[in-house]
C-alpha positions as CSV (number, residue, x, y, z in Angstrom):
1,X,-16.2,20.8,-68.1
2,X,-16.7,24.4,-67.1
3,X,-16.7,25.7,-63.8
4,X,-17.7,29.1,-63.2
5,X,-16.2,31.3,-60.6
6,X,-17.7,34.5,-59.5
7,X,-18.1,36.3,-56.5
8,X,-18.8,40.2,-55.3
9,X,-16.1,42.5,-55.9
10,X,-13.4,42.3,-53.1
11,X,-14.7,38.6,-52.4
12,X,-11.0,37.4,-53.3
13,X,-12.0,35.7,-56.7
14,X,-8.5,35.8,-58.0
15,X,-7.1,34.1,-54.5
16,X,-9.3,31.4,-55.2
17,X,-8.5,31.3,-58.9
18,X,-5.0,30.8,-58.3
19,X,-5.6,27.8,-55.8
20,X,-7.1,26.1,-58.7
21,X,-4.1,26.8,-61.0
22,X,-1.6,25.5,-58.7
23,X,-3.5,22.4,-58.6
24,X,-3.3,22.0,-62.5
25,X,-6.1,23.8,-63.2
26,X,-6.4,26.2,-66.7
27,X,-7.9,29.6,-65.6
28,X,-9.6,32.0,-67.6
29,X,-9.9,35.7,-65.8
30,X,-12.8,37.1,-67.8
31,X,-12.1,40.6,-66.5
32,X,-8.6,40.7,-67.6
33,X,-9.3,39.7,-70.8
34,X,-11.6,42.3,-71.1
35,X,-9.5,44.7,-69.3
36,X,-6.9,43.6,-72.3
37,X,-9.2,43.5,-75.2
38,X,-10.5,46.9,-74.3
39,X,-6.8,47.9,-74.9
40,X,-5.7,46.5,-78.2
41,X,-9.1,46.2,-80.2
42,X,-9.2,49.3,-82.3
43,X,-13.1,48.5,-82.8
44,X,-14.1,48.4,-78.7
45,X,-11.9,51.6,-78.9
46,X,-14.2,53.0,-81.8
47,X,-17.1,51.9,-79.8
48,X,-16.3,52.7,-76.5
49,X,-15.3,56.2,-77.5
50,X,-18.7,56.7,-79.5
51,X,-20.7,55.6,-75.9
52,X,-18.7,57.3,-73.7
53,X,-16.5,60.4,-75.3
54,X,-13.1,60.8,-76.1
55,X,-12.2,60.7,-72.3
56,X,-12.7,57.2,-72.1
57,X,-8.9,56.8,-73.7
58,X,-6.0,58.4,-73.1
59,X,-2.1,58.0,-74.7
60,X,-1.8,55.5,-71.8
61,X,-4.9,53.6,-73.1
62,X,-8.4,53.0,-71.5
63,X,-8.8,55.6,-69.0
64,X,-10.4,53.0,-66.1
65,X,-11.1,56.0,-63.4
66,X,-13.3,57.8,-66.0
67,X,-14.9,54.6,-67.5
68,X,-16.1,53.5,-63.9
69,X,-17.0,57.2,-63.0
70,X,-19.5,56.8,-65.9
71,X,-20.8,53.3,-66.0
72,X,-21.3,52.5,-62.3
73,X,-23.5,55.3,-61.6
74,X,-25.8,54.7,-65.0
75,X,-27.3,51.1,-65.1
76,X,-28.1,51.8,-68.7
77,X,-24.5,53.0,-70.0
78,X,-22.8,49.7,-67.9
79,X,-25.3,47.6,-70.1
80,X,-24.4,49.1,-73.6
81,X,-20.1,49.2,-72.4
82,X,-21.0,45.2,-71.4
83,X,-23.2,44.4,-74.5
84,X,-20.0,45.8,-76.7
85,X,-17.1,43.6,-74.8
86,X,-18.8,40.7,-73.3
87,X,-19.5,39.3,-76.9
88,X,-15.6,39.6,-78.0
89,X,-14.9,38.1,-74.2
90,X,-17.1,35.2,-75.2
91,X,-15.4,34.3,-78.5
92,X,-11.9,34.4,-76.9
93,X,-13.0,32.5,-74.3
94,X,-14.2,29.7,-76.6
95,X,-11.3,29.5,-78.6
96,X,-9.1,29.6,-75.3
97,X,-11.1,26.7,-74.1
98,X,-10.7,24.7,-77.0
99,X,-7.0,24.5,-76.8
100,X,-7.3,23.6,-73.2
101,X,-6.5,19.6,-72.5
102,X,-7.7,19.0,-68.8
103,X,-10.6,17.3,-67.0
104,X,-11.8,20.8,-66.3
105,X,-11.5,24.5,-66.8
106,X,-12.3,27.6,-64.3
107,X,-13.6,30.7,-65.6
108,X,-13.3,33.2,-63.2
109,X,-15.9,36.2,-64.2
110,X,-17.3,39.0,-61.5
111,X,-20.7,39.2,-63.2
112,X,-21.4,35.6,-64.6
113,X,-25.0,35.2,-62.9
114,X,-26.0,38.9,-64.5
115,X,-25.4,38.5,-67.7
116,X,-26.3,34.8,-67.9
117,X,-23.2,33.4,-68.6
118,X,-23.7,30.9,-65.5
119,X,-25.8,28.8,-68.3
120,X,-23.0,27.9,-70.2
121,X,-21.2,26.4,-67.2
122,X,-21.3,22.9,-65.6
123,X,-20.6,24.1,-62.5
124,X,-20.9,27.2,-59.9
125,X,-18.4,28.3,-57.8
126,X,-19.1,31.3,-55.6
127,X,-16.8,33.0,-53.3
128,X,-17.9,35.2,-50.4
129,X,-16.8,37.6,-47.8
130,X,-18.0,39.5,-45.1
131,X,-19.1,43.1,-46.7
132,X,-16.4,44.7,-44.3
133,X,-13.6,43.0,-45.4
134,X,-14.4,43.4,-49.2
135,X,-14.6,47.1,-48.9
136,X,-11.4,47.3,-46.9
137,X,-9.8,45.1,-49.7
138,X,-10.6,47.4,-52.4
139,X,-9.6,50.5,-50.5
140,X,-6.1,49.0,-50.3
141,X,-6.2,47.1,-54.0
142,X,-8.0,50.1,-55.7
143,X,-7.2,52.9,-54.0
144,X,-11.2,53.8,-54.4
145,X,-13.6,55.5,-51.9
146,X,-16.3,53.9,-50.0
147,X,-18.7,55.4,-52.0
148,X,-17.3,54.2,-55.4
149,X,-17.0,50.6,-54.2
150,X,-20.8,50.6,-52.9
151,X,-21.4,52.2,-56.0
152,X,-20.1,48.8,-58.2
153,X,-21.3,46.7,-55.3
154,X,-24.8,48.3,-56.5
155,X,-24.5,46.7,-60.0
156,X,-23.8,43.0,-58.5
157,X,-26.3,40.7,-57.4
158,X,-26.1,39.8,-53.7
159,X,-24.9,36.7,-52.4
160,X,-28.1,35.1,-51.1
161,X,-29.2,35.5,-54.9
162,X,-26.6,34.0,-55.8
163,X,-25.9,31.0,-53.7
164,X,-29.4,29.9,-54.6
165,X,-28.1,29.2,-58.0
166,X,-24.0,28.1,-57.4
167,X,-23.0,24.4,-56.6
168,X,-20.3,25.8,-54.3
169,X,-19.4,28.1,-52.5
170,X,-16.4,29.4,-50.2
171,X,-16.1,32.0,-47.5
172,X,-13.0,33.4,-48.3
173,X,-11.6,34.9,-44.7
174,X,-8.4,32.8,-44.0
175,X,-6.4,31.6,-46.5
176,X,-6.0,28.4,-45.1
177,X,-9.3,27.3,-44.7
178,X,-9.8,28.8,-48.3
179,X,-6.9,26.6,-49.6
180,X,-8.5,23.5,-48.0
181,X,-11.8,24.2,-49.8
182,X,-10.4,24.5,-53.0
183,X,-8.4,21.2,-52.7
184,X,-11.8,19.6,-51.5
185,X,-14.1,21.6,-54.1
186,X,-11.5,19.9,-56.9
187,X,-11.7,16.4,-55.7
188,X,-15.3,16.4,-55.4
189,X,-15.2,17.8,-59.3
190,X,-13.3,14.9,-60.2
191,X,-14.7,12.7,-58.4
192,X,-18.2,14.1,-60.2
193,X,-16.6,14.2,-64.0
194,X,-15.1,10.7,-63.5
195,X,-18.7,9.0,-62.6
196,X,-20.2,10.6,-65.4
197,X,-18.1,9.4,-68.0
C-alpha cells in the first residue's frame, strides 16, 4: 500500500516522515528526489535552462534562490518547471517502490493533492500547523522572508481543502503528541491492510 504524506510548507512533513521510518517504515521524500534529479539529469538541466535562462544553474548546480524567485511568483512558469520533473519523479518513485518489501510505504510529497498524485495512493496523510508557526519555521530552516514564504504558501492548497480529501491528519505542534499519532496512524494502517487481505 501507499500512503501519501503532504502537508503546507513549514507543516513539519519531514518530522512526521521520520516517525514513520523509525517504526520500519520505507519513505520516499518526493522533493528531495526532485531536488536531486534536478541536479544530475543533464536533460531537466537542458530543459530547465531553456524555461528559465542560464541563471537557473550555476558551477554549484541548480541555483534554488533564483528558480523560486521565478516560479513562485508565475503560476504558469511553476506548472511548466513541475510538468518537466514531476514525470521523471514518478518513474523513480515506481521503481523505488518496487524494490520496497513492507506492508506499506510513505510518500512524503508537498504538492500531492495539486497535481493529483493523491489518486495513486491508498491512503492520505496530512499534517498541519498553525500558519504562525510554519512561517517562523521557514524563516529559521530557509532563511526566506515573509513575503517569499506567503508567496509558495500561495501556490498550495489550504488545509480545509485538503482535509476534505486526506484519511488522516496530524497537528504537528509538540512532538510528543505528534509521535503518539504517528504510532496510532501506523497501527490503525495495519490493522486496515491486515483485514483486507
Amino acid at each position: 500500500m501507499i500512503v501519501g504524506l503532504t502537508g503546507g510548507i513549514g507543516s513539519g512533513k519531514t518530522t512526521v516522515a521520520g516517525f514513520f521510518k523509525k517504526l520500519g517504515v520505507p519513505v520516499y521524500i518526493a522533493d528531495d528526489e526532485a531536488k536531486r534529479l534536478m541536479a544530475i539529469s543533464p536533460d531537466i538541466r537542458k530543459e530547465i535552462i531553456q524555461l528559465l535562462g542560464r541563471e537557473a544553474y550555476t558551477n554549484n548546480g541548480l541555483n534554488r534562490t533564483y528558480v523560486a524567485a521565478k516560479v513562485f511568483k508565475d503560476t504558469h512558469l511553476l506548472e511548466q518547471l513541475n510538468a518537466i520533473v514531476h514525470p521523471r519523479v514518478a518513474i523513480h518513485f515506481k521503481n523505488w517502490y518496487h524494490r520496497q518489501d513492507s506492508p506499506y510505504v510513505i510518500k512524503e510529497a508537498a504538492i500531492l493533492f495539486e497535481n493529483g498524485g493523491y489518486k495513486e495512493c491508498d491512503f492520505m496523510l496530512l499534517v498541519t500547523a498553525p500558519m504562525h508557526m510554519r512561517i517562523e519555521r521557514l524563516k529559521k530552516r530557509d532563511d526566506s522572508s515573509e513575503e517569499e514564504i506567503k508567496d509558495r504558501m500561495g501556490t498550495q492548497w489550504s488545509d480545509a481543502r485538503k482535509q476534505a480529501l486526506s484519511d488522516f491528519s496530524i497537528e504537528n505542534i509538540f512532538m510528543d503528541q505528534t509521535k503518539e499519532k504517528v504510532l496510532r496512524i501506523h497501527n490503525h494502517i495495519l490493522l486496515r491492510i491486515d483485514r483486507k487481505w
